[in-house]
ZAMARGU-4260 file (C-alpha; in steps of 0.2 Angstrom, whole numbers, plus 5000, padded with zeros to 4 digits):
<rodrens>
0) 5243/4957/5370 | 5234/4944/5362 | 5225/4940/5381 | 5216/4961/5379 | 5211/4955/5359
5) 5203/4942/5367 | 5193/4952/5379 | 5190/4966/5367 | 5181/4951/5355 | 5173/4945/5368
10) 5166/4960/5373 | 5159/4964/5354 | 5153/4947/5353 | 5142/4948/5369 | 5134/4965/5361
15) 5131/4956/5343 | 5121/4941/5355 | 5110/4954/5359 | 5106/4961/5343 | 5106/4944/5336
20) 5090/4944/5349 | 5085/4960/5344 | 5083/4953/5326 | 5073/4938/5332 | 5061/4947/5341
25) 5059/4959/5326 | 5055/4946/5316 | 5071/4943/5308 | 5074/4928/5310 | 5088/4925/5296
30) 5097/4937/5300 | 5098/4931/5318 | 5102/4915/5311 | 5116/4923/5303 | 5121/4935/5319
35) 5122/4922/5332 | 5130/4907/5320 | 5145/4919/5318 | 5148/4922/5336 | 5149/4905/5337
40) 5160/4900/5325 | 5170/4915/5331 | 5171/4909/5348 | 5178/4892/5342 | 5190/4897/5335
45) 5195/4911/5349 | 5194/4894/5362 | 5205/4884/5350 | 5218/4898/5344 | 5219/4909/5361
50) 5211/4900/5375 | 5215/4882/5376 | 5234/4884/5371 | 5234/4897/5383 | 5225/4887/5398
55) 5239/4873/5392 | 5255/4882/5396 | 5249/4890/5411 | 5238/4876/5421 | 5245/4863/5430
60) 5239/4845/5427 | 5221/4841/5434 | 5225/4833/5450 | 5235/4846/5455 | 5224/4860/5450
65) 5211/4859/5464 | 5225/4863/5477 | 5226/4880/5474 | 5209/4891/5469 | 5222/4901/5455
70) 5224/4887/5444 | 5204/4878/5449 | 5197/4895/5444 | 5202/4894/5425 | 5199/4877/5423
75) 5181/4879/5431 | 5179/4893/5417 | 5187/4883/5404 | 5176/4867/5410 | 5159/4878/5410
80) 5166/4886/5393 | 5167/4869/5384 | 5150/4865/5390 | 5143/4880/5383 | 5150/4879/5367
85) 5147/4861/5363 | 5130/4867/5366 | 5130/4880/5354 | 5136/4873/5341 | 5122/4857/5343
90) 5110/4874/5341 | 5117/4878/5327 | 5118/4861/5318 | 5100/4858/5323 | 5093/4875/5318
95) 5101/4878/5303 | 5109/4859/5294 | 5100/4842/5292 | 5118/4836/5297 | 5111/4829/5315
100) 5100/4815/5313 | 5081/4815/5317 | 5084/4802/5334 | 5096/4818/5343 | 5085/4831/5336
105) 5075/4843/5346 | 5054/4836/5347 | 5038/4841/5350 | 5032/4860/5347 | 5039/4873/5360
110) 5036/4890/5356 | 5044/4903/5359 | 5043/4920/5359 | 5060/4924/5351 | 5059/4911/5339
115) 5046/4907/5327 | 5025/4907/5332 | 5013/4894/5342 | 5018/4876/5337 | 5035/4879/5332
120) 5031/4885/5314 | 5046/4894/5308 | 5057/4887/5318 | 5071/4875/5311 | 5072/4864/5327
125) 5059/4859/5341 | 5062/4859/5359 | 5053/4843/5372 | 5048/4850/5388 | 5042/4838/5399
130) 5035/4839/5417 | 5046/4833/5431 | 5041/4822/5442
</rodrens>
């Protein structure tokens, strides 16, 4: 039961990302703020209350996970899943607090179509892109 919640939040947070794009590319740029920071946060606390105790009772420990492709599968996912929210969130301190300091900020002017105009005006953060070599 609480596994189909889950999966139905999911699914209604995957829609609101893409009207929180919607609102950037219209300009709204506060409201997206808003749109995305909340699915976010939601997804934290879906991972903390649902997911991981859930991926704790039912996954054996690592070493023996990789033995069988039911039990690497979810922790594959849960690995890639970590990732992505721990990336989040450093969006979302960036863009919207002056909680990270200046040294693990984003720097130089990107821009961006969805988010704010030419030299990064109205954006909260920056992004470096560099040439590779």
């Amino acid at each position: 039961m609480l596994a189909d919640l889950n999966l139905i939040v999911q699914i209604a947070m995957g829609v609101a990302l893409v009207a929180g794009m919607a609102l950037a590319r219209a300009g709204r740029i506060r409201a997206h703020q808003i749109c995305q920071t909340s699915v976010v946060l939601l997804n934290l606390a879906l991972i903390g209350g649902i997911m991981a105790p859930s991926l704790d009772r039912q996954a054996p420990h690592a070493g023996d996970a990789f033995r069988s492709a039911y039990f690497a599968v979810p922790l594959v996912h849960a690995a890639l899943g970590t990732v992505t929210e721990v990336l989040a969130l450093y969006i979302v301190l960036v863009a919207g607090t002056s909680l990270v300091p200046q040294s693990l900020r984003f720097t130089n002017a990107y821009h961006c179509s969805f988010h704010g105009n030419r030299g990064g005006s109205g954006m909260s953060g920056t992004v470096t892109v560099t040439a590779g070599k």
